[in-house]
N, C-alpha and C positions, 0 to 999 in steps of 0.2 A: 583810479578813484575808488571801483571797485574793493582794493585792498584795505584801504583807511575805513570804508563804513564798516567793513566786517572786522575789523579790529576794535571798534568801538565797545564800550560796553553797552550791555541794552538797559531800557528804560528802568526795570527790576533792580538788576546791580546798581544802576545811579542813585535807587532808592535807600537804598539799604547800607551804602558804601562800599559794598565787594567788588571792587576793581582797583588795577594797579596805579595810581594817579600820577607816579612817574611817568608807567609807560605811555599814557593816556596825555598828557601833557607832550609829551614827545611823538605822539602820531598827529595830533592837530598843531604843534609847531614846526610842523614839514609843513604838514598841507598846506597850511597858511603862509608859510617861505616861499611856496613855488606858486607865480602868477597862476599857470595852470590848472592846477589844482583849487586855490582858489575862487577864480572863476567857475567851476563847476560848481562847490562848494555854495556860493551865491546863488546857485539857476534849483538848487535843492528844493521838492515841494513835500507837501503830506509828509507822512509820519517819518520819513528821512529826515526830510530839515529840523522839523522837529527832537528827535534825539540827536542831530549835529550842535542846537542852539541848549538844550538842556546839559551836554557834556562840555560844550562851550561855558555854559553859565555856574556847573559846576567846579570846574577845574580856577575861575576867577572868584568861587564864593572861597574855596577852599586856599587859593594862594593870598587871597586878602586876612588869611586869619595868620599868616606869619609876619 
């Protein structure tokens, strides 16, 4: 689980757009594939959950504009 949060972009980059939104689309759709992963994903609190639900929310503002 580890490895997925440090892949993220941080809260900066999701401001400004400077991240790769392929790759970023493709680390939260594993996570989200694997029960495992998932469930941790959910037990997320403070400023973690937080940048999981903002890269969450960006990655769905940005794929509804295609």
């Amino acid at each position: 689980m580890l490895d997925v949060l440090l892949s993220l972009p941080n809260a900066k980059q999701l401001e400004t757009g400077r991240f790769n939104l392929d790759e970023l689309v493709k680390i939260l759709t594993e996570a989200l594939d694997e029960d495992y992963r998932r469930n941790k994903i959910l037990q997320l609190t403070g400023d973690t959950a937080v940048l999981v639900i903002e890269c969450l929310d960006k990655v769905s503002e940005i794929g509804s504009d295609y």
